[in-house]
Backbone as XML, in Angstrom:
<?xml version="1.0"?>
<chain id="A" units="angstrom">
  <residue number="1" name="UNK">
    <atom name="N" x="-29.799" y="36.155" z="-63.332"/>
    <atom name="CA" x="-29.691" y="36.754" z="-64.655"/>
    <atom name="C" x="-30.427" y="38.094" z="-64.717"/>
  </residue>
  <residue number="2" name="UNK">
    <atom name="N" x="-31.320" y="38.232" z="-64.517"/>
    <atom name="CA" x="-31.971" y="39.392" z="-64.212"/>
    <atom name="C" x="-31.231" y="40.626" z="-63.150"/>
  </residue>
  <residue number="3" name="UNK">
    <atom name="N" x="-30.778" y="40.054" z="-62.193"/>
    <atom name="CA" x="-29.804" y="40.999" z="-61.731"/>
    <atom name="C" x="-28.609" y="41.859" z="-62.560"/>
  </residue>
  <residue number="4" name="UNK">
    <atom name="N" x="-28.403" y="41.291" z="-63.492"/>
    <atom name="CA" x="-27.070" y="41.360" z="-64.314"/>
    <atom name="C" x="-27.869" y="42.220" z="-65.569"/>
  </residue>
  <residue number="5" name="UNK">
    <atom name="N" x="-28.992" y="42.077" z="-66.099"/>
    <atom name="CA" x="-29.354" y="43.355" z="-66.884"/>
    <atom name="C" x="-29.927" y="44.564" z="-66.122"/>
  </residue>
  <residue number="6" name="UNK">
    <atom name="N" x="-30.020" y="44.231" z="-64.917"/>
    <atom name="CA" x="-30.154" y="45.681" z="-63.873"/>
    <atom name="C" x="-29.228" y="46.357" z="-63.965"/>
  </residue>
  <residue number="7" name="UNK">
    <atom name="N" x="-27.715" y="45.598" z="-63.175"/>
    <atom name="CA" x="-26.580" y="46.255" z="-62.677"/>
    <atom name="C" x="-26.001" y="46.916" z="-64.130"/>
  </residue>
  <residue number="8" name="UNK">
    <atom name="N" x="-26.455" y="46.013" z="-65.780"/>
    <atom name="CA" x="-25.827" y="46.903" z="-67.183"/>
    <atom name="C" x="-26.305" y="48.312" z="-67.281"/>
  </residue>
  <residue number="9" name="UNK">
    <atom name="N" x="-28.076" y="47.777" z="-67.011"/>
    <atom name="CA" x="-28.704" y="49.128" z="-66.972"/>
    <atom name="C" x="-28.436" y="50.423" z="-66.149"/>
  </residue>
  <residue number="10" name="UNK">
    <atom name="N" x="-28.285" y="50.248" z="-65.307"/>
    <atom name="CA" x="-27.841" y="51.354" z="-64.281"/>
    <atom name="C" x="-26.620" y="51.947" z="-64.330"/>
  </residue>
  <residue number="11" name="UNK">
    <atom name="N" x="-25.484" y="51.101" z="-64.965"/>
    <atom name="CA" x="-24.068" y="51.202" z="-65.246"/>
    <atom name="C" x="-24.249" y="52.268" z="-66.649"/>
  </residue>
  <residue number="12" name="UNK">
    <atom name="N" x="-24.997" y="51.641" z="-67.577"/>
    <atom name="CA" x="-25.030" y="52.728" z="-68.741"/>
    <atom name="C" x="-25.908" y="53.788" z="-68.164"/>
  </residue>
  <residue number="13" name="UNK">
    <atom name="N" x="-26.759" y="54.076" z="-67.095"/>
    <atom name="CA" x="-27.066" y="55.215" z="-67.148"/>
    <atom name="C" x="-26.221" y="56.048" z="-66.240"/>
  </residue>
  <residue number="14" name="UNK">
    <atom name="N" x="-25.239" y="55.728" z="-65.581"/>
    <atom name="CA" x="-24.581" y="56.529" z="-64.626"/>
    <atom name="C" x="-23.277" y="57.241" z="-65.972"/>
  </residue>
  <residue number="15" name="UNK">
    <atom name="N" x="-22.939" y="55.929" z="-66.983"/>
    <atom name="CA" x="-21.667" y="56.368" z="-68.001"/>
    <atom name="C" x="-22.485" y="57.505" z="-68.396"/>
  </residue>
  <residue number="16" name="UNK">
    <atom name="N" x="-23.716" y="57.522" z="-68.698"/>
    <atom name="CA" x="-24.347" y="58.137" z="-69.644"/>
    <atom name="C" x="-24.218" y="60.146" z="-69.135"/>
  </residue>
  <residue number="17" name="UNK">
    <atom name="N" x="-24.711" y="59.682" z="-67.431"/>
    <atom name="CA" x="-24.811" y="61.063" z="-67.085"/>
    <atom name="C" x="-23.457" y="62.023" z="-66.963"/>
  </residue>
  <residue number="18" name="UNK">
    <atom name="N" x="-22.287" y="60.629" z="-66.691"/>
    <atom name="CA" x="-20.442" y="61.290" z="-66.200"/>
    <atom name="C" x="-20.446" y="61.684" z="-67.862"/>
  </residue>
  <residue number="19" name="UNK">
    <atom name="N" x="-20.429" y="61.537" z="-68.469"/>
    <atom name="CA" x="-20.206" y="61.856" z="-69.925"/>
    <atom name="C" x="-21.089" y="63.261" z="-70.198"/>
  </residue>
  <residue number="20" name="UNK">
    <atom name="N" x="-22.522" y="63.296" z="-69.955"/>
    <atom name="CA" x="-22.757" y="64.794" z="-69.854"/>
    <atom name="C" x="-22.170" y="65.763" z="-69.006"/>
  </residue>
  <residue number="21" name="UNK">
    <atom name="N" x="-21.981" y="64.956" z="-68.026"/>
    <atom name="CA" x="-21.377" y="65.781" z="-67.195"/>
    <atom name="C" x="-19.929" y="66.473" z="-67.347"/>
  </residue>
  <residue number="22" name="UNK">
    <atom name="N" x="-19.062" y="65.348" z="-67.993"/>
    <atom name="CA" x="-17.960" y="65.918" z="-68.682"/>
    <atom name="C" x="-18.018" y="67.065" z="-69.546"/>
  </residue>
  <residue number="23" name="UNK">
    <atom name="N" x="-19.108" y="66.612" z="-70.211"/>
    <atom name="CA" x="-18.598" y="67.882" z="-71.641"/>
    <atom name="C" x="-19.668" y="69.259" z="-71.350"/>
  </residue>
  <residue number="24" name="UNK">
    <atom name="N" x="-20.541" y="69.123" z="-69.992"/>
    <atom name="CA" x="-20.766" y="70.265" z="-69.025"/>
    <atom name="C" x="-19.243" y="71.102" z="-68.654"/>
  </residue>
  <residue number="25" name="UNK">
    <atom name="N" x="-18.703" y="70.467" z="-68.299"/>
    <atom name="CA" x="-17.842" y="71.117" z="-67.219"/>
    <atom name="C" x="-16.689" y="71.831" z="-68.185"/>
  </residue>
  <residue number="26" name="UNK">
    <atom name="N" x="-16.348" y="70.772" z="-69.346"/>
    <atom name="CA" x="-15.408" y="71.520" z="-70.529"/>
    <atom name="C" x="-15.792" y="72.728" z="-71.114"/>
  </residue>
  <residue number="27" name="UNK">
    <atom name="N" x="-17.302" y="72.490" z="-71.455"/>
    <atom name="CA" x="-18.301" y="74.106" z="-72.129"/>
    <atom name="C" x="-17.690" y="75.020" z="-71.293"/>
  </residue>
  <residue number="28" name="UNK">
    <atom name="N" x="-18.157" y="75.131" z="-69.873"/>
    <atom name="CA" x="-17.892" y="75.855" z="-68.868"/>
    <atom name="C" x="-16.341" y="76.536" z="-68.522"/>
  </residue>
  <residue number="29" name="UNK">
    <atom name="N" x="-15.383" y="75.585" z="-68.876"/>
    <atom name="CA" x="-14.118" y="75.837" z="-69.087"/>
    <atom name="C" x="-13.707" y="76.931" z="-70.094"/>
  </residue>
  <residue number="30" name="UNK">
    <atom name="N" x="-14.111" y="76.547" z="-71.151"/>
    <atom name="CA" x="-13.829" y="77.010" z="-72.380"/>
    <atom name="C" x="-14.476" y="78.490" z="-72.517"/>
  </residue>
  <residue number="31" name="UNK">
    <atom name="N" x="-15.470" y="77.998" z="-72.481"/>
    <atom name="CA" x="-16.919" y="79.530" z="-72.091"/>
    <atom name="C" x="-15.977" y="80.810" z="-70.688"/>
  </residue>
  <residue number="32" name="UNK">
    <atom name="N" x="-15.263" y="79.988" z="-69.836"/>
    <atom name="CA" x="-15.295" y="81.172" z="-68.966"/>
    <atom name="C" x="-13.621" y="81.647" z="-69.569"/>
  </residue>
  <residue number="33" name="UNK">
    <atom name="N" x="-13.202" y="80.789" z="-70.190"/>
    <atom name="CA" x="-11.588" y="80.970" z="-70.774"/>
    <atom name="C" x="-12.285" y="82.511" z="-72.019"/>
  </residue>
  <residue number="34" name="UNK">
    <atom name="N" x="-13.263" y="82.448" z="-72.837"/>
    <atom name="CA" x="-13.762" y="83.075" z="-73.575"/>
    <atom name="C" x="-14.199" y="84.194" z="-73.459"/>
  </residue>
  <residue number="35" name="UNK">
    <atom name="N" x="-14.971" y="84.031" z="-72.544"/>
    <atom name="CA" x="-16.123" y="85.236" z="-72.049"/>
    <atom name="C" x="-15.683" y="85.915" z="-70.168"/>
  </residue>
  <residue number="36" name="UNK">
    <atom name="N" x="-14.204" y="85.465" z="-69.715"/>
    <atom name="CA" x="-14.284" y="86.020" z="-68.245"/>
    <atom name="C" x="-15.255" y="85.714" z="-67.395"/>
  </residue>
  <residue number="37" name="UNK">
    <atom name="N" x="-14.926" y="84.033" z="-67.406"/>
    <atom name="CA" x="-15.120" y="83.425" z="-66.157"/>
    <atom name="C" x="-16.679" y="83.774" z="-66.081"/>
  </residue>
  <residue number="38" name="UNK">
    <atom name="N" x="-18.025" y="83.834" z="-66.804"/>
    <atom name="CA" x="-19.045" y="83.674" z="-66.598"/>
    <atom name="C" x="-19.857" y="82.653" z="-65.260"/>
  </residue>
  <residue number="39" name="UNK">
    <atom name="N" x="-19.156" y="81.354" z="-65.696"/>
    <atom name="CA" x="-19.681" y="80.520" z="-64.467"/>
    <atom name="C" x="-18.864" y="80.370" z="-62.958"/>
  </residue>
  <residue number="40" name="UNK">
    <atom name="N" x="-17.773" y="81.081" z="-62.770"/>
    <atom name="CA" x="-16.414" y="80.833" z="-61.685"/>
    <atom name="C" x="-15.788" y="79.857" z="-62.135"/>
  </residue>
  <residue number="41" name="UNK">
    <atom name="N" x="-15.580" y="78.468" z="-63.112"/>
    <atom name="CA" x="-15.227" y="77.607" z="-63.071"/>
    <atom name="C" x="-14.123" y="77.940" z="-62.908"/>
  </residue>
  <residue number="42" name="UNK">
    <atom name="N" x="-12.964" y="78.245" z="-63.772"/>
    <atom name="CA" x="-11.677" y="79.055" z="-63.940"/>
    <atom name="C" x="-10.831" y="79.216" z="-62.325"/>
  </residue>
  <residue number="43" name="UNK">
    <atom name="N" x="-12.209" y="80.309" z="-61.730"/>
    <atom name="CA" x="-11.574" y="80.958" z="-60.468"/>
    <atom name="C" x="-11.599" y="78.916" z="-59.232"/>
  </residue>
  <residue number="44" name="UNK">
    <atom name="N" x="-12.721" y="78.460" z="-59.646"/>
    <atom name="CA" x="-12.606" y="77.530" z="-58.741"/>
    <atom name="C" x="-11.654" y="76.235" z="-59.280"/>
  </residue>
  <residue number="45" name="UNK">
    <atom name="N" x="-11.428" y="76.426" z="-60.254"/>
    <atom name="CA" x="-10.069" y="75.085" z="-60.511"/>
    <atom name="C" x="-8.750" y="76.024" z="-60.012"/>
  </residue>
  <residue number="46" name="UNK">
    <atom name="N" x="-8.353" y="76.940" z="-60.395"/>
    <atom name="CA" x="-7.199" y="77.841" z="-59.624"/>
    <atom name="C" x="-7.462" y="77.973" z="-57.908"/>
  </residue>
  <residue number="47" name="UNK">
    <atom name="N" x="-8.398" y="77.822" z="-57.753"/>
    <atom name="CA" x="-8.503" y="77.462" z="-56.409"/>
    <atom name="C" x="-8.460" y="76.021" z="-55.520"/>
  </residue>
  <residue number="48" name="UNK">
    <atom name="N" x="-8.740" y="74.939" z="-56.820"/>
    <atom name="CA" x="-8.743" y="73.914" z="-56.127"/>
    <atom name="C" x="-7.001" y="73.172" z="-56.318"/>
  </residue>
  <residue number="49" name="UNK">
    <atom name="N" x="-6.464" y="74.058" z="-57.244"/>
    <atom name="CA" x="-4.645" y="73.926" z="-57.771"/>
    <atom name="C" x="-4.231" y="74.459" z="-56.463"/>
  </residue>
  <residue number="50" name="UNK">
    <atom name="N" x="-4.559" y="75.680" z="-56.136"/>
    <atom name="CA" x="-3.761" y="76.049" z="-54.958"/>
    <atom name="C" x="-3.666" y="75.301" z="-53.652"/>
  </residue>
  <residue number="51" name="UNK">
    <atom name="N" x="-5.056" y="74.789" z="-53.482"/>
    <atom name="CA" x="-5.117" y="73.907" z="-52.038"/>
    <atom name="C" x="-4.334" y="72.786" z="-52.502"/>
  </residue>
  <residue number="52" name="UNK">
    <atom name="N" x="-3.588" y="72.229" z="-53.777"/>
    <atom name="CA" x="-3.110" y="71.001" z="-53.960"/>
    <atom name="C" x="-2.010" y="71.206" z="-53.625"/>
  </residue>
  <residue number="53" name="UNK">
    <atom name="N" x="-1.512" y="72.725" z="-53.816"/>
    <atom name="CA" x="-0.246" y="72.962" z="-53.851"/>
    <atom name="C" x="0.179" y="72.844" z="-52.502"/>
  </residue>
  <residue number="54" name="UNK">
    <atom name="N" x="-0.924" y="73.181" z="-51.046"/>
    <atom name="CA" x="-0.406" y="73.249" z="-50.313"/>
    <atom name="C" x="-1.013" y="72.176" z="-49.018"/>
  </residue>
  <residue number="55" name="UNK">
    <atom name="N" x="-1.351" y="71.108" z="-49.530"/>
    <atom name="CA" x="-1.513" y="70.131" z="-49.605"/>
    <atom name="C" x="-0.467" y="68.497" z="-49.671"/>
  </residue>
  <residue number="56" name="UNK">
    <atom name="N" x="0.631" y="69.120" z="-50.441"/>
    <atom name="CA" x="1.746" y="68.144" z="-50.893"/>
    <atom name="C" x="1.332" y="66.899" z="-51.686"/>
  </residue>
  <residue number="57" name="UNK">
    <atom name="N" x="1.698" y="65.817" z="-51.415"/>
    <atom name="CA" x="1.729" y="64.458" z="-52.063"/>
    <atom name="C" x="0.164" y="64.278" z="-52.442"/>
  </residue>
  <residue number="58" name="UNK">
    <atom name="N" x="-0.473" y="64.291" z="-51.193"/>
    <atom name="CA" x="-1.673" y="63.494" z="-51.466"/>
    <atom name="C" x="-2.343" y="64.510" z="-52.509"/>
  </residue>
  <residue number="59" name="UNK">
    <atom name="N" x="-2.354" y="66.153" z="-52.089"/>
    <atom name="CA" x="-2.920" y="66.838" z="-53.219"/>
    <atom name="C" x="-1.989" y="66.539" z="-55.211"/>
  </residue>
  <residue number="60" name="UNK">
    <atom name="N" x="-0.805" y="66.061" z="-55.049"/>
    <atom name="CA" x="-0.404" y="65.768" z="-56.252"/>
    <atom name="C" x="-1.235" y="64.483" z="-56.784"/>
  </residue>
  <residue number="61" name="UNK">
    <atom name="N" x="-1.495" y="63.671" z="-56.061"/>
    <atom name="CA" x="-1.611" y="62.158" z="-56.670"/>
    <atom name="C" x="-3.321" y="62.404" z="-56.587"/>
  </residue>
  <residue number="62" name="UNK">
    <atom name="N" x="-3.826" y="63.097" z="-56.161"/>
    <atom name="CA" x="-5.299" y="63.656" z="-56.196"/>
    <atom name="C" x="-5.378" y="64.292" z="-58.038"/>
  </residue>
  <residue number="63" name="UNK">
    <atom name="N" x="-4.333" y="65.174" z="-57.738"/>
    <atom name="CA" x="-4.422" y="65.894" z="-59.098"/>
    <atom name="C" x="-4.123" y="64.879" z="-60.619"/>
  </residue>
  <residue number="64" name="UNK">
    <atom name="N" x="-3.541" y="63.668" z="-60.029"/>
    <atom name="CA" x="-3.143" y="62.897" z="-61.295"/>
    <atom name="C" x="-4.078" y="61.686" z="-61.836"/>
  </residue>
  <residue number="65" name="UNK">
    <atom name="N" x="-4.792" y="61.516" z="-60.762"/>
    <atom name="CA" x="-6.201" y="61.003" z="-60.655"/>
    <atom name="C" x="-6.966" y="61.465" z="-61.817"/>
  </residue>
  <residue number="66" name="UNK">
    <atom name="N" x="-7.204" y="62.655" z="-61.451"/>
    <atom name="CA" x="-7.766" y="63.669" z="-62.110"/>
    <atom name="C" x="-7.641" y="63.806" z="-63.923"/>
  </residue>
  <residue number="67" name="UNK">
    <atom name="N" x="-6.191" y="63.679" z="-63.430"/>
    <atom name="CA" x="-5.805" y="64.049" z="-65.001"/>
    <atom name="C" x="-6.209" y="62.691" z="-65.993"/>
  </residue>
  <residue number="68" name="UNK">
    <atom name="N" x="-5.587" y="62.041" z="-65.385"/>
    <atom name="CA" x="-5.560" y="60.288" z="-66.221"/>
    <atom name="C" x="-7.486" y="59.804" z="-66.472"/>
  </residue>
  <residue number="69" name="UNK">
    <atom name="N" x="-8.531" y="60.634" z="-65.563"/>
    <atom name="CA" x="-9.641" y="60.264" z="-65.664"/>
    <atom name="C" x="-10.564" y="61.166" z="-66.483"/>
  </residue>
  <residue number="70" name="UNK">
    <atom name="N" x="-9.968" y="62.177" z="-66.682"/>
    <atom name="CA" x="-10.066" y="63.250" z="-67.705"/>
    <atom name="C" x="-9.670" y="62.920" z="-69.360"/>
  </residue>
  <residue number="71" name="UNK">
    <atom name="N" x="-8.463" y="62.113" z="-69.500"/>
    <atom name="CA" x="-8.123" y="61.661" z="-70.372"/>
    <atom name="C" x="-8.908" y="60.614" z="-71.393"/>
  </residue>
  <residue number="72" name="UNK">
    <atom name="N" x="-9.212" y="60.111" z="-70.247"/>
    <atom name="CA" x="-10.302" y="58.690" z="-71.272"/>
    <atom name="C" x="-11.383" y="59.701" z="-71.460"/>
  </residue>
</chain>
């Protein structure tokens, strides 16, 4: 039993940090969509589209990953 309020605890602190971390990376989005790419984010997602592109399947189903985990 004690194991099991460890593994909650640690579970809410990892949700806790992907969730800052999310709405890090959106600021950053938005901010470089705004202000010309201040942090590279912009230049490095157009960069990480292109290697998908040439990449094929696995870079598509990489990218849909992505999307669907972005979504929630």
């Amino acid at each position: 039993m004690k194991y099991t309020k460890i593994l909650k605890s640690i579970n809410k602190y990892l949700t806790d940090i992907t969730t800052l971390l999310t709405n890090i990376f959106v600021f950053a989005v938005v901010s470089g969509l705004l202000f010309n790419d201040p942090f590279g984010v912009i230049s490095s997602v157009s960069l990480l589209i292109s290697n998908i592109s040439d990449k094929g399947v696995a870079g598509l189903i990489s990218l849909l990953v992505i999307v669907v985990y972005y979504k929630k």
